[in-house]
N, C-alpha and C positions, 0 to 999 in steps of 0.2 A: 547431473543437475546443472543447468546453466545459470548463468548470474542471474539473469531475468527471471528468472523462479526466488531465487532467494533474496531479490528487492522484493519480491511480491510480500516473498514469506513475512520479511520484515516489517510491513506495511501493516499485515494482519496482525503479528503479534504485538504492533504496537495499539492494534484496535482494542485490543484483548486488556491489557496491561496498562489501564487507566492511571495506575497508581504511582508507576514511575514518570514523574510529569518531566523529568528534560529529555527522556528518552519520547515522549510523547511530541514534545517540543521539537525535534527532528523529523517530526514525519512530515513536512513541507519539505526540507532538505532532500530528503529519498523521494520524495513526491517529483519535485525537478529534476534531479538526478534523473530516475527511471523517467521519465517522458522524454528528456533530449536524448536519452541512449536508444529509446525506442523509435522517434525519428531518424536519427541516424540509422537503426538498423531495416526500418521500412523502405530503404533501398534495396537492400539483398532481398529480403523477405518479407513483404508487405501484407501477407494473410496471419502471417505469426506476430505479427508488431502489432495488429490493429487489435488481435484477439487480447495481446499482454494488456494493451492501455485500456479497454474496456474493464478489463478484471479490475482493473487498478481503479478506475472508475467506480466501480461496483462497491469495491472494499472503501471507496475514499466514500462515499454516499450512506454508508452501512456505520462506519466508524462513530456517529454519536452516540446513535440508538442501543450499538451494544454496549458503549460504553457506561448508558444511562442505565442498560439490565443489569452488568456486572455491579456499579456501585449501587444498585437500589436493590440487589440480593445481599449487600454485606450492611448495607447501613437499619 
């Protein structure tokens, strides 16, 4: 598993996990983070960097709505 998998991972579990709000509060932090480490590495590998920052994209777009399912199933 490479690191760019497990910022990913983190991104998502922070989608998930509405309820811990400083850890939620970080996901701008990893949001930076992983996009300069992924420019940076679109020099060696530009078809693998563009795929990471889309996914990241994907989840950063996605990140309200499930946040709005999870707290509208428990509330």
């Amino acid at each position: 598993m490479t690191y760019e998998w497990l910022i990913l991972g983190a991104v998502l579990i922070v989608a998930l996990l509405p309820m811990i709000k400083w850890v939620r509060r970080l996901l701008w932090a990893f949001t930076i983070a992983f996009v300069g480490m992924m420019l940076i590495h679109m020099q060696h590998n530009p078809g693998e960097a563009t795929l990471a920052l889309g996914a990241m994209g994907g989840g950063l777009m996605f990140a309200r709505p499930i946040r709005r399912m999870v707290l509208g199933g428990m509330l």
